[in-house]
N, C-alpha and C positions, 0 to 999 in steps of 0.2 A: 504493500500500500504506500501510496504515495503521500509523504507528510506535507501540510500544506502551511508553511510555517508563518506567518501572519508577522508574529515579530522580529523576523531577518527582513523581511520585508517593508516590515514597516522603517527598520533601521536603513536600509539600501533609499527608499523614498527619503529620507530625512536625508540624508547624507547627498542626496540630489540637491533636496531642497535649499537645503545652507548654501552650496553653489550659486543656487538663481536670488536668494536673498542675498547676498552679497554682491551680486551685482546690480541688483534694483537700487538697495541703497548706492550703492556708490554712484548710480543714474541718478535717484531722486531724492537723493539726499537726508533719508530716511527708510526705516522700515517697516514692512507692516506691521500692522497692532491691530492686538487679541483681547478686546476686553471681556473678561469674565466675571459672571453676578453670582456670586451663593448665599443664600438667604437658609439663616439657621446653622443647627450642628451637626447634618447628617453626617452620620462618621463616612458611609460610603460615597457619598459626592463628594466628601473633601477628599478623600483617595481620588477620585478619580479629578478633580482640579487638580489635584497636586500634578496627576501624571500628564496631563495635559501641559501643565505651565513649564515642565521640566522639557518634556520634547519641541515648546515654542522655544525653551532659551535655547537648547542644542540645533535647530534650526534658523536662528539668527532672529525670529519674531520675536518682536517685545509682546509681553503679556501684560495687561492693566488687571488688578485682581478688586474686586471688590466684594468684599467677604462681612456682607450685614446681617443685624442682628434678627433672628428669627419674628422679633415682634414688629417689625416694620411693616407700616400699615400700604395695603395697594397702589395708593395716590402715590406715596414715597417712591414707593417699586416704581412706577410707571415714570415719576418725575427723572427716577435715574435712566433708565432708558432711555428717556425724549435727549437728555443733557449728553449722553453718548452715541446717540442719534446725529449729535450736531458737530461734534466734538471730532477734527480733517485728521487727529492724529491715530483715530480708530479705523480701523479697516472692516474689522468683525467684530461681533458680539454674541455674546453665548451665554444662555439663560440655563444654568444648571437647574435639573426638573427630578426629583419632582420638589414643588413650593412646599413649604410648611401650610396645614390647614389654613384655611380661610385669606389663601390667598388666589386669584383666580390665574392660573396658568395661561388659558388658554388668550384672554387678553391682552397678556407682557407678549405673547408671543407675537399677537397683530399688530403691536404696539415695535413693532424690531422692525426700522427702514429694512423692505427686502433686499436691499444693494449689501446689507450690513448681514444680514442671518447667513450666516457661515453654515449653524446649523441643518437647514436647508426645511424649517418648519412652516415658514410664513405661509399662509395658503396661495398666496402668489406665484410662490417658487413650487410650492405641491402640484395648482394647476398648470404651468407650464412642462411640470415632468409630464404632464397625464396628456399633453399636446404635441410629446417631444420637444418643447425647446428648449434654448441656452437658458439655465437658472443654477442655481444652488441646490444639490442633491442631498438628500440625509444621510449625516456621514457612514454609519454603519450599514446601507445596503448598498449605498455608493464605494465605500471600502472595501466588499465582499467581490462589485464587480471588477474592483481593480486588482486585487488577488487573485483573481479567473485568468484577467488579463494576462498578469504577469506569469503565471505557471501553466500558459496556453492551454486552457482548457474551453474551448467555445461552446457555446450553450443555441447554436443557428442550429434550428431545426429538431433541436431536441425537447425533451418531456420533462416539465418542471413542476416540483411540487416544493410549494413552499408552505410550511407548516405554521400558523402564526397571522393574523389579518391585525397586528398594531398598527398606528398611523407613525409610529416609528421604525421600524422592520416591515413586518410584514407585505402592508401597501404597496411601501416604495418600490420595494422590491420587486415584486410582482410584476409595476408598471415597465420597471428597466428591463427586467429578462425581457418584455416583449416590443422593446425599442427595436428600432433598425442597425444591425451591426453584428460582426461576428460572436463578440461578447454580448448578445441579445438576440433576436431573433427565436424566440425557445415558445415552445405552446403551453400555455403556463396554467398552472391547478391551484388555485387557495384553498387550503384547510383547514378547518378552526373545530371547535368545540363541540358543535352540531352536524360536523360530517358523518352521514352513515358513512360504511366499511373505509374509515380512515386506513388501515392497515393496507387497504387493498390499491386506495388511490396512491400511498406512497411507495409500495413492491414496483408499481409502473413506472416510475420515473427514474431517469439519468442524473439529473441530478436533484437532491434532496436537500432544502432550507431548511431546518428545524429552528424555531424559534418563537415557543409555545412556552417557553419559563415550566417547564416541569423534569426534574432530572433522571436525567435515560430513558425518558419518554419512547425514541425510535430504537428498536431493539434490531437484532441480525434477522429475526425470522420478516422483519417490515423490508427490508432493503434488499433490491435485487444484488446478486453479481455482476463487478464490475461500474455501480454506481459514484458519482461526485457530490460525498456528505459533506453538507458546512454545515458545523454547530454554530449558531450563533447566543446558546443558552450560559449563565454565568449564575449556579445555581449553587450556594452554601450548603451544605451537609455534614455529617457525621468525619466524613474519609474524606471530607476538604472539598477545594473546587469542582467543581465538575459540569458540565454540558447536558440540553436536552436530548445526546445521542448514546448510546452505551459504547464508549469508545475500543473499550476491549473486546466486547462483542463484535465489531465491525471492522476489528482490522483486519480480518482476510477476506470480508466480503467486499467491502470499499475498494473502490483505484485509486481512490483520493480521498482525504478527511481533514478538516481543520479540529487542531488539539482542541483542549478546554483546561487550564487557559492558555496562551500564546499563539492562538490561529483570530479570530475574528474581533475580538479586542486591543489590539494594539493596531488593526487597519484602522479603525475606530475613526484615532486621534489620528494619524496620518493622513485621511480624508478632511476632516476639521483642519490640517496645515494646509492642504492644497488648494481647499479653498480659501482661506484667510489669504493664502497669495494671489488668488483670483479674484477675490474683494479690492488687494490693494491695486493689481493691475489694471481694472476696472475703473478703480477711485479715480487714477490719475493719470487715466488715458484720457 
């Protein structure tokens, strides 16, 4: 089986990256900026801020961090938004999610100039994926197909099932496999909660998305031989990290598998850089 190592990858992209950051600034006499918002103490967003602002320093992006207090009332939230909204030294902005109660997500998010949502949540950028056009993709299924990319695996003409209908995964996902292009072009299957013989729909597919938050949900008897399994799941337990795929179950059956962790989380944030550099090229074209 073919390991699909997400974090060599992501490191190889980064190491591109600093390259072209280093030459914008030295063009424009600055570089792009990543401003990030976390609201509250969730232990796991600040791990994953952390990991982010670590791979903007190693990539040459300044990170703006702004790390407030959980009881910060909506109007506050949105006031900072509008202010980074306006603010030439931002390029991107990233609303770590989820909010602390009683704060409404889904408005900070409409509230994020779409030139600036790196994240790729704005429904701007959502309906231009659902049109094909140029926008900001959401970094994790936009990650996913740039690791296809890179370990030439094309998904033109094949049978895709992706397990998961979040407006974070799931959707994007879906909409990109069946974009135009070798990395796309695939006849694509949504599964969720309410599929009758989910087991049956996933046996048929080439390549298989899991990404339904439940651990080891996709077993060896679900997957054909010969299959390309991405776990996209990051599920705490007993025996530590682990993915919604049984990864030891599927390593003779799979041709290909992203681990759990170091396959589809570390593309993540590598997507989130490449676009912040597509914010700034943008900015100041």
């Amino acid at each position: 089986m073919n390991i699909l190592n997400g974090k060599e990858t992501a490191l190889t992209i980064r190491g591109e990256l600093k390259i072209e950051v280093d030459s914008l600034k030295e063009q424009y006499g600055r570089a792009p900026g990543l401003a990030v918002i976390l609201v509250g103490e969730d232990p796991a967003s600040e791990v994953y801020v952390r990991n982010k602002k670590i791979a903007c320093e190693k990539s040459g992006i300044v990170s703006f961090a702004h790390h407030i207090d959980g009881g910060v009332s909506q109007q506050e939230l949105e006031d900072l938004i509008n202010k980074l909204n306006g603010d030439d030294s931002v390029d991107g902005i990233l609303l770590q999610l989820p909010l602390p109660k009683g704060l409404n997500s889904q408005r900070c998010l409409e509230l994020i100039d779409p030139a600036k949502d790196v994240d790729g949540f704005h429904p701007m950028n959502v309906g231009k994926l659902m049109l094909g056009l140029p926008g900001f993709r959401s970094c994790t299924p936009a990650g996913i197909m740039t690791l296809l990319e890179r370990y030439n695996l094309p998904t033109s003409g094949k049978k895709a099932v992706v397990v998961g209908r979040s407006n974070i995964v799931g959707k994007p996902l879906a909409m990109m496999l069946m974009q135009y292009g070798d990395f796309a072009n695939a006849t694509v299957t949504v599964c969720h909660s309410r599929t009758a013989n989910l087991a049956e729909e996933v046996k048929s597919a080439d390549f298989v998305f899991a990404a339904i938050g439940m651990p080891k949900f996709i077993t060896r008897d679900m997957v054909k031989p010969g299959a390309v399994v991405i776990d996209v799941g990051i599920n705490r337990t007993d025996e530590g990290l682990v993915g919604d795929c049984d990864y030891a179950g599927l390593e003779d059956v799979a041709s290909a598998m992203t681990p759990v962790p170091g396959g589809v989380g570390p593309m993540t944030i590598a997507q989130l850089l490449i676009n912040t550099v597509q914010a700034f090229r943008e900015h100041v074209a």
